[in-house]
C-alpha positions in Angstrom: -52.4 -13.0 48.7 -50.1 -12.2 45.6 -50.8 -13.5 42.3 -47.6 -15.5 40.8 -46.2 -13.2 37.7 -46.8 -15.7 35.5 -50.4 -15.8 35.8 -50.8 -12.5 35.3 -48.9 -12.8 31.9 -50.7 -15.6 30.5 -54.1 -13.9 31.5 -52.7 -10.9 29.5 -51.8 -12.7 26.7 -55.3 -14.5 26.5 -56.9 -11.4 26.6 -54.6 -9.3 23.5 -55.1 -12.8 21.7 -58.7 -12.5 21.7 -59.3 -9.2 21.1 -57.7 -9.9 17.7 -60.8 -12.2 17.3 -62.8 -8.9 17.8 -64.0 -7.0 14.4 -63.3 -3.7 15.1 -65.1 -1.1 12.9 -65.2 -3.3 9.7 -67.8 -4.9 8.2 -68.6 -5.1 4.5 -66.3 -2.5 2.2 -67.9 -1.0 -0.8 -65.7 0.1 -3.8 -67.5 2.1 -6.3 -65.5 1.9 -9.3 -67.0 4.6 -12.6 -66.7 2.9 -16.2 -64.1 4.1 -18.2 -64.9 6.2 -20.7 -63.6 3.3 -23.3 -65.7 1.1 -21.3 -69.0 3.8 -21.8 -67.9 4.0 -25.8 -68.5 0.0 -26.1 -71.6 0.1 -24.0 -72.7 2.5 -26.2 -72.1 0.8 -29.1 -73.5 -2.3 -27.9 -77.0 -0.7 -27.1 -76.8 0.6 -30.7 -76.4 -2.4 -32.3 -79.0 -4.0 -30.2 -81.3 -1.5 -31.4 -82.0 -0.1 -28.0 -80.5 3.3 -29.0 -81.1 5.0 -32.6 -77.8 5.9 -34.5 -78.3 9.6 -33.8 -78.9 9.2 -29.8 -75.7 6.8 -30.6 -73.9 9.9 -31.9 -75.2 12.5 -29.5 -73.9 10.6 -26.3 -70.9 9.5 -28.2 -70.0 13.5 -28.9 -71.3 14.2 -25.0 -69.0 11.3 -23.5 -65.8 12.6 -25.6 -66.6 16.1 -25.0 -66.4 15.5 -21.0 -63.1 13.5 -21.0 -61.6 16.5 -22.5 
């Protein structure tokens, strides 16, 4: 007994239209973005003027982060 054409197309069409509701090798996407060195230079500053840094560690890391953007 043969199958009608059309049958076959719709039962096709069910199955691509659902496996569009299948996740395929996704999941969650992770971006990782460094600070800026502008971005380090205010954080910097900030933990200076918070006290959590003295001025010369505040100098020493400002001269590293400068010296490795070069």
């Amino acid at each position: 007994m043969k199958k009608p054409l059309g049958s076959c197309v719709l039962a096709l069409s069910a199955l691509l239209l659902l496996s569009g509701c299948i996740g395929i090798g996704g999941g969650d996407k992770h971006i990782v973005q460094n600070p800026t060195v502008g971005q380090q230079l205010v954080d910097l500053k900030k933990a200076r003027d918070t006290g959590a840094i003295t001025e010369n560690e505040y100098q020493a890391q400002k001269t590293k982060l400068l010296e490795a953007s070069k």
